[in-house]
C-alpha positions as CSV (number, residue, x, y, z in Angstrom):
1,X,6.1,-14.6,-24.3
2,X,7.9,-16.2,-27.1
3,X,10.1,-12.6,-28.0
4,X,10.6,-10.8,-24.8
5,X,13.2,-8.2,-26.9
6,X,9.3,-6.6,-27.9
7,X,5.7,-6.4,-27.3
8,X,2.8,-5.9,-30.0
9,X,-0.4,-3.8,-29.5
10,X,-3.7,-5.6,-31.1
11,X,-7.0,-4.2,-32.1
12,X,-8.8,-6.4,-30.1
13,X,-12.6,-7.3,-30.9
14,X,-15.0,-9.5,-27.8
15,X,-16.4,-12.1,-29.1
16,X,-18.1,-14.1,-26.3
17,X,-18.7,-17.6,-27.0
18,X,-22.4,-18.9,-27.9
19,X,-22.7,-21.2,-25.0
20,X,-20.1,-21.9,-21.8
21,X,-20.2,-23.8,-18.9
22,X,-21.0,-22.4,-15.2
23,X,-19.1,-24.1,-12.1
24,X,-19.0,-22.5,-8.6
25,X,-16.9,-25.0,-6.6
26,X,-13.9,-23.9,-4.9
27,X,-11.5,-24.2,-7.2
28,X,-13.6,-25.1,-10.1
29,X,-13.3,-23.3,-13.8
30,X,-15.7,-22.0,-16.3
31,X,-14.4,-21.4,-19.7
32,X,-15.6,-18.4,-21.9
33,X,-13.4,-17.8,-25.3
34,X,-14.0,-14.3,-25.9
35,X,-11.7,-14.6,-29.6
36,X,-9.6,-17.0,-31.4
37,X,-6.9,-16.2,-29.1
38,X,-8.0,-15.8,-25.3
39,X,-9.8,-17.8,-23.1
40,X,-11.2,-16.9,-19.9
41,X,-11.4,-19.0,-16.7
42,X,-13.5,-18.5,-13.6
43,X,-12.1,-19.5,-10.6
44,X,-13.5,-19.2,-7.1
45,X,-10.9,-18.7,-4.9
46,X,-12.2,-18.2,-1.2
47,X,-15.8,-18.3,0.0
48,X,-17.8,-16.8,-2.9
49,X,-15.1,-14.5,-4.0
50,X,-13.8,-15.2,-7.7
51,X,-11.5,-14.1,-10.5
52,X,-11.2,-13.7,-14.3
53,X,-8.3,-15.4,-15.2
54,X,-7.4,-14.8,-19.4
55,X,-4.9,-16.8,-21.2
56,X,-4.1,-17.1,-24.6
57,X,-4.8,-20.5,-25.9
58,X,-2.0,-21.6,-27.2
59,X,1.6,-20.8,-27.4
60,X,2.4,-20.3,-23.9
61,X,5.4,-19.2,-22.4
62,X,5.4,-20.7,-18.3
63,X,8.1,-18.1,-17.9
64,X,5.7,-15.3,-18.3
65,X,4.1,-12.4,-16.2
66,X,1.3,-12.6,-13.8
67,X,-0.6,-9.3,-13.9
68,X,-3.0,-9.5,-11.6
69,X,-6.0,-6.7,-11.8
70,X,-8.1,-5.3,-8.9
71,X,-10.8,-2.9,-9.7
72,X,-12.1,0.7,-8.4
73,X,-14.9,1.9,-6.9
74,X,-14.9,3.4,-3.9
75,X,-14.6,-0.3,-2.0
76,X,-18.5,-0.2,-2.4
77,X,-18.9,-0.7,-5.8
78,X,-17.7,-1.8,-9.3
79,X,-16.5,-5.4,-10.8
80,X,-13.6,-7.3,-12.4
81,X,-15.8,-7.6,-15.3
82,X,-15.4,-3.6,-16.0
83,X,-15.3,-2.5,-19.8
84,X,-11.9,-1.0,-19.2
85,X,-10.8,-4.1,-17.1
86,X,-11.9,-6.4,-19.7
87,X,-10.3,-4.3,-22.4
88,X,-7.2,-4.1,-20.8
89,X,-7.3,-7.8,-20.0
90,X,-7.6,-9.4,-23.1
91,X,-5.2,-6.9,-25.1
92,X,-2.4,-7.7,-22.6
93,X,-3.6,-11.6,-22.9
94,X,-2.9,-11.1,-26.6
95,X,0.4,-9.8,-25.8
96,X,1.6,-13.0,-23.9
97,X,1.3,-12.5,-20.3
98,X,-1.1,-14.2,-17.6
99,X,-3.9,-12.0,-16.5
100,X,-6.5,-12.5,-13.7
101,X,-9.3,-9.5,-12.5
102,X,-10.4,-10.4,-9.0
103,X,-13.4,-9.6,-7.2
104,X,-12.9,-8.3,-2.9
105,X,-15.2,-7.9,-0.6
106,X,-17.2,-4.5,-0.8
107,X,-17.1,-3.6,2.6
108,X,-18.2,-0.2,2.3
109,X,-21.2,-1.0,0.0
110,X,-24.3,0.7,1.7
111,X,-22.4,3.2,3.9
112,X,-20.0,6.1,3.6
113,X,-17.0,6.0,3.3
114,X,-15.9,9.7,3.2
115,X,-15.8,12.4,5.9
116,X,-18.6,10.5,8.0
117,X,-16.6,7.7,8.3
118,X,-14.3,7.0,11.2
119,X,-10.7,6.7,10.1
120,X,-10.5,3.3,11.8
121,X,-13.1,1.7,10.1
122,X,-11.4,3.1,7.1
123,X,-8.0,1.5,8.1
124,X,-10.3,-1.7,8.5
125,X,-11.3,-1.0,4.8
126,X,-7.9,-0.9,3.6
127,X,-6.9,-4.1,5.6
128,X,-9.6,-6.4,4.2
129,X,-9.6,-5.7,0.8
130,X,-5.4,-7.1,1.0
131,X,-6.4,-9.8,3.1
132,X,-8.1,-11.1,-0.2
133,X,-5.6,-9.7,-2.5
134,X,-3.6,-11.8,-0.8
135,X,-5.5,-14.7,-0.9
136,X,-6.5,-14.4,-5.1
137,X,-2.9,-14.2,-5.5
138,X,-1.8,-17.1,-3.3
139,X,-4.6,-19.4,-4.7
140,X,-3.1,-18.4,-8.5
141,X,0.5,-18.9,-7.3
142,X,-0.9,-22.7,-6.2
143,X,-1.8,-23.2,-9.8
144,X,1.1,-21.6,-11.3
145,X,2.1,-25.2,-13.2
146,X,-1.1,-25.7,-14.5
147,X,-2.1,-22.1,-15.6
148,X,1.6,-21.7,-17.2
149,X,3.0,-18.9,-15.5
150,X,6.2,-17.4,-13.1
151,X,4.8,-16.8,-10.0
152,X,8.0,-14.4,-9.4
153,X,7.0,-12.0,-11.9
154,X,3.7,-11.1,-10.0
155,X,3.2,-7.6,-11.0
156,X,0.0,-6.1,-9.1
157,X,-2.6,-3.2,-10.9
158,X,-5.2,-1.7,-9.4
159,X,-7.3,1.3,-10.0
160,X,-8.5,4.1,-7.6
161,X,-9.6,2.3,-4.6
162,X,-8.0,-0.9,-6.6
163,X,-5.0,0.7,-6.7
164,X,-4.7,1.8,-2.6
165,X,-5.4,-2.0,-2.0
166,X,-2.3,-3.4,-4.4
167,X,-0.3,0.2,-2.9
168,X,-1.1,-1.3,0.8
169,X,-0.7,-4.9,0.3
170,X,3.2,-4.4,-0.7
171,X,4.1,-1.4,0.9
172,X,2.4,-1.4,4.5
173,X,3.2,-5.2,4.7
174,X,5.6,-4.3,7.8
175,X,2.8,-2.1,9.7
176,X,1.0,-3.7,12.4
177,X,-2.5,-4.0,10.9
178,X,-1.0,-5.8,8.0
179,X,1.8,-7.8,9.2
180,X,-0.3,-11.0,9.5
181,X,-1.3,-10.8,6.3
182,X,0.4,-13.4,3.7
183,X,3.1,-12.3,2.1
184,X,3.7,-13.4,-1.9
185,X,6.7,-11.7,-4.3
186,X,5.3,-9.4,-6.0
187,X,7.9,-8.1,-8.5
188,X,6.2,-5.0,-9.7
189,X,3.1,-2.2,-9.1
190,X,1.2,-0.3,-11.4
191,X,-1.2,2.1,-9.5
192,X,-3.9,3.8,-11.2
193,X,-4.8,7.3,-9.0
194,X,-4.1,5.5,-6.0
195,X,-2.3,6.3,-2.8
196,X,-0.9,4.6,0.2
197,X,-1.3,5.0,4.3
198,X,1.8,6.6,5.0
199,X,5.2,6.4,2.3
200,X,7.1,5.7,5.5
201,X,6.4,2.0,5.1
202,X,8.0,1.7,2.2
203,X,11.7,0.9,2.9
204,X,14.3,-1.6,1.6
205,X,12.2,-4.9,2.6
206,X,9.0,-3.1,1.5
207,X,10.2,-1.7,-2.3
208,X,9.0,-2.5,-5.7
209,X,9.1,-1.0,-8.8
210,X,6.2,1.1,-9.7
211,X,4.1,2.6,-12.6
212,X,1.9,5.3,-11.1
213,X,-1.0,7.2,-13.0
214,X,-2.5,10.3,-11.4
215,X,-3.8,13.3,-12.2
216,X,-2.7,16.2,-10.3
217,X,-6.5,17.8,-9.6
218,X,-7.4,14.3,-8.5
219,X,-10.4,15.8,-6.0
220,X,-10.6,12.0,-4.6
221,X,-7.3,10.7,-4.1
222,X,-4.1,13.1,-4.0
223,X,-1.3,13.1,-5.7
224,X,1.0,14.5,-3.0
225,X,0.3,14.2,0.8
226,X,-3.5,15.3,1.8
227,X,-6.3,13.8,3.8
228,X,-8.0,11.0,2.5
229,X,-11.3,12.6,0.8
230,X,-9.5,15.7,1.9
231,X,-11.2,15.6,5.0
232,X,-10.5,18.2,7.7
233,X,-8.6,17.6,10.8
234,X,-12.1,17.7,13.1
235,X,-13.9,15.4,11.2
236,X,-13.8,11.5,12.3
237,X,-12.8,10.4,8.8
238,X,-9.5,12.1,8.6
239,X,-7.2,10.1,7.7
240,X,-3.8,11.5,5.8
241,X,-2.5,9.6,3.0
242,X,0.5,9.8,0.5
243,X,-0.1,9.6,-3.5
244,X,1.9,9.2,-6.2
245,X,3.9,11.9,-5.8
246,X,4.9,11.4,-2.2
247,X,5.5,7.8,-3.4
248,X,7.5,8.0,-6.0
249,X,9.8,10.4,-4.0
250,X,10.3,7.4,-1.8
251,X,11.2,5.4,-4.2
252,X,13.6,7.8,-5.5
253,X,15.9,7.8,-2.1
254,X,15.8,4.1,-1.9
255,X,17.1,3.9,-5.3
256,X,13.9,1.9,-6.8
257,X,12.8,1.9,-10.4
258,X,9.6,4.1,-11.0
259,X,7.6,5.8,-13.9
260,X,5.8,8.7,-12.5
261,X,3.1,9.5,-15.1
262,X,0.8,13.0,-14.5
263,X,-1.8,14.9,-15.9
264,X,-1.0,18.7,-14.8
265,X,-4.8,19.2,-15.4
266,X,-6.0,15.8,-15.0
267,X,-8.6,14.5,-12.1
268,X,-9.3,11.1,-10.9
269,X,-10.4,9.6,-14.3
270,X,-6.7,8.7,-14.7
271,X,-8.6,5.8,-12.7
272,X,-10.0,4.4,-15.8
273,X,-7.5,6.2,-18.5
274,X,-4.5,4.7,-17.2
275,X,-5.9,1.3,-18.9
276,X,-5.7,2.9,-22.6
277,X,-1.8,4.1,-21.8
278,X,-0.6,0.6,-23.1
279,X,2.9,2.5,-24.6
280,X,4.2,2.8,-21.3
281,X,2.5,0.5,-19.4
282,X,4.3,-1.8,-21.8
283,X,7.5,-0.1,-21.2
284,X,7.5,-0.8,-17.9
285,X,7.0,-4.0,-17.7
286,X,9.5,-5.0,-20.5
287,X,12.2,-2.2,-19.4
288,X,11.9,-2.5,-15.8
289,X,10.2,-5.6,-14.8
290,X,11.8,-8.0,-17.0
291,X,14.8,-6.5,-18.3
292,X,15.3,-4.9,-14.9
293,X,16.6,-2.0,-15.9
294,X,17.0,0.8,-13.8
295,X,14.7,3.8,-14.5
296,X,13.4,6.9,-12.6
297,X,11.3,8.6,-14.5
298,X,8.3,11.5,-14.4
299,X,6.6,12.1,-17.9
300,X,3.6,14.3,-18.7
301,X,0.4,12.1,-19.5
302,X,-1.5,13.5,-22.9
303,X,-4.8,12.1,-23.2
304,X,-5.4,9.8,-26.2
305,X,-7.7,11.4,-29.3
306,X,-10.7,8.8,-27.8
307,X,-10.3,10.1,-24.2
């Protein structure tokens, strides 16, 4: 980013390109210009697993951001290629950073992944999708030269079951399930109605700034301490969890930056909304992220006029 001091919102309108080449390799690149200012890049980055990776195509600042995007639903469902994730994508392209959407492996598609299922293979779940977190992140930090960016200003965003994979990857590095995942710096979080396995595991080697979204009649994911799916204790998919709430009250004792953003009458769609709150999603990352100023804050969400 050229002016760091500010960041400019743009009207942005997709324009995909009339033709564009397909590659598959490992490694390999297709190119899609989607305006006359970002470019999009496919990248396969282990087995057939592969990210979006959007650039503006000129002008480049190799000091800038990483924000890497993982997607919701349900870890059975959706894509990187999301409206909102493509949105959101491109407009913060514009604005100057580095941007990739990844694709994980759906490892609950086909089968529940509610009160029916057993909290283990839930904890499996969780584990699997960082496992290639990890790996989308480590394969873009290889390339950090070549695709312009610093890898130290990672800053991880995920929605809804997006978001519990970027709030596991960093904060339950140290538990025993995750510990021999790679690790990567990772200088920032903004979490989307997510929640994590247990706030405990975030400590002084675990902490990062973070940017949490949540609604506080999320029915899904809680936004203080509940089961997962609200399950009840008899039932083999109990498993509790801690959301942004519980979080961001962690945070607070171990004197980390946070921005605790909630909708007193909001429900899990803060999964998608979150995307169109690009005010303070921009505030964060210039105020806290690069600046690195030191703010603890809880503001009430109101919904846009296109909500």
């Amino acid at each position: 980013m050229k002016d760091k001091g500010s960041i400019y919102r743009y009207s942005i309108t997709l324009v995909f390109a009339l033709s564009f080449l397909l590659s598959f390799g490992q490694g390999k690149a297709s190119n899609i210009v989607y305006n006359n200012k970002v470019e999009k890049e496919i990248f396969t980055y282990a087995d057939t697993l592969q990210l979006d990776y959007y650039s503006q195509k000129k002008d480049i600042d190799s000091d800038r951001p990483l924000l890497v995007i993982v997607h919701g639903g349900g870890f059975a469902g959706g894509k990187r290629d999301n409206p909102y994730e493509v949105e959101f994508a491109n407009q913060m392209a514009v604005n100057g950073y580095a941007v990739a959407s990844i694709s994980y492996r759906l490892t609950r598609k086909g089968k529940s992944f509610s009160c029916d299922c057993p909290s283990a293979e839930k904890m499996e779940t969780f584990v699997a999708t960082s496992e290639d977190i990890s790996k989308a992140v480590l394969f873009l930090h290889s390339r950090k030269e070549k695709l312009q960016f610093n890898e130290n200003k990672t800053v991880l965003i995920g929605s809804s079951a997006g978001a519990e994979g970027v709030l596991n990857t960093v904060f339950m590095q140290d538990h025993y399930l995750f510990k021999q995942i790679p690790k990567f710096p990772v200088a920032g979080i903004i979490s989307l109605a997510g929640a994590v396995v247990d706030k405990e595991y975030i400590t002084d080697s675990t902490k990062v700034p973070t940017l949490f979204f949540h609604g506080k009649k999320d029915n899904l994911v809680p936004y203080g301490t509940a089961p997962h799916h609200y399950c009840k204790p008899d039932e083999v998919g109990y498993l509790m969890l801690d959301g942004a709430e519980a979080m961001a009250e962690q945070l607070k004792k171990l004197n980390t930056s946070y921005i605790l953003a909630v909708d007193p009458e909001g429900n899990h769609d803060w999964a998608g909304l979150g995307y169109k709150q690009l005010p303070l999603i921009n505030e964060f990352l210039e105020k806290i992220i690069l600046k690195q100023n030191f703010i603890q804050q809880t503001v009430q969400l109101k919904r846009l006029s296109n909500d």
